[in-house]
N, C-alpha and C positions, 0 to 999 in steps of 0.2 A: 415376618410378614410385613412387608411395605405397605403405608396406608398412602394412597396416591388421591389429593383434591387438584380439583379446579381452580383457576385463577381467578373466575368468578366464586368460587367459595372462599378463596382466598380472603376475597376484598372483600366477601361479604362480613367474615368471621372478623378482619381488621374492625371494618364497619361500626362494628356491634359493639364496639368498647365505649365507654362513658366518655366525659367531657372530662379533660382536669383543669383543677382548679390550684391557680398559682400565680404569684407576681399580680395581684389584682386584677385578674381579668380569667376566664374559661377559653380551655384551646383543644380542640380536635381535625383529627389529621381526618380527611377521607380520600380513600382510593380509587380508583377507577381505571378503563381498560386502555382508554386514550385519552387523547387533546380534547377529542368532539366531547366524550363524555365530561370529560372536567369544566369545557365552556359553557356546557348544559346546566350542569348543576350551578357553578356560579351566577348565570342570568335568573335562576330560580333562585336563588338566596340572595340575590337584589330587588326581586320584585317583591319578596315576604320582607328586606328589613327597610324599603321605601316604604311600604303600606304600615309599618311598624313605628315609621322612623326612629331607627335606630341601626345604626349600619357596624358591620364584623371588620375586620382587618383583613385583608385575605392575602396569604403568598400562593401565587398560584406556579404548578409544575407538570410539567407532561400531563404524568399520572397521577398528579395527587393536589388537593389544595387543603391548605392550614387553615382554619380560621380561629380569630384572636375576638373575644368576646369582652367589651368592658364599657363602664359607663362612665365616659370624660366626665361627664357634669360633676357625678358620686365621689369619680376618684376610687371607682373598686366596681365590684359582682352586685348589680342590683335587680329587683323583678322585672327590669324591662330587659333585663342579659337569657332570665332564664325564660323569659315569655318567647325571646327571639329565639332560643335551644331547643324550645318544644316546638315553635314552628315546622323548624327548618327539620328536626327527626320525624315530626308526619309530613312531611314533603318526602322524605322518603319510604315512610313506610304506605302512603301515598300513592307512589311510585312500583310498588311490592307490589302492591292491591292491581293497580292497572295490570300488570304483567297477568297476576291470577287470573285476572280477566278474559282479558288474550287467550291464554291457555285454556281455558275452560270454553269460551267460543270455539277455539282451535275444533275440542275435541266433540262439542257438542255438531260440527260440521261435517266429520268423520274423518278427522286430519289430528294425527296425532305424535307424543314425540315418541321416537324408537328406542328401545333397550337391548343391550345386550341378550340373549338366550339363556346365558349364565347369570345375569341378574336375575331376569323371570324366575327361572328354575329352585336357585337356590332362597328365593323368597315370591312364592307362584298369587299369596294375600294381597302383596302389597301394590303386584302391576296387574290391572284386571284385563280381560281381553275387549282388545276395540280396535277398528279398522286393521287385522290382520290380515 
């Protein structure tokens, strides 16, 4: 049996990996679906590490941007690296939250997302019925 995700699960499961730490500084890859998405994210991890001052290394690509986390001044990982790490992961979880949002508007309006028959069926708990 084939287990078949999403490229949005994809990214998201990528996503979800920690920060590692190496060569004196914190580095994580994040994914995304395009350009637009990646120039998103990055104008938001500038305005958190302006208000922070304290700015990332960024390599940016299509679908994905690096950022390199260190403190010239320290010379290494210091609490202004990990203050800036926790920002920038509830800017995304942040971002989660909006979505739920949305979605929950969506359905509280009688607009809602569709499933398969054979999702339903084979787990009838987990999808309740609304706007059929």
């Amino acid at each position: 049996m084939k287990i078949i995700i999403t490229e949005e699960q994809k990214r998201s499961i990528i996503n979800k990996t920690d920060w590692k730490e190496g060569n004196n500084n914190l580095t994580k890859t994040f994914y995304f679906k395009n350009y637009k998405e990646v120039m998103l994210f990055v104008n938001s991890v500038m305005k958190i590490a302006d208000k922070q001052n304290h700015h990332p290394d960024m390599t940016v690509h299509y679908d994905n941007v690096k950022l390199s986390i260190t403190d010239h001044d320290k010379g290494g990982v210091s609490e202004k690296c990990h203050k800036l790490i926790k920002s920038i992961d509830n800017m995304k979880n942040e971002e989660l939250t909006e979505y739920s949002r949305t979605l929950k508007n969506a359905r509280q309006q009688g607009v809602g997302l569709r499933f398969p028959k054979s999702a339903i069926n084979s787990n009838p708990l987990r999808f309740r019925a609304y706007n059929r």
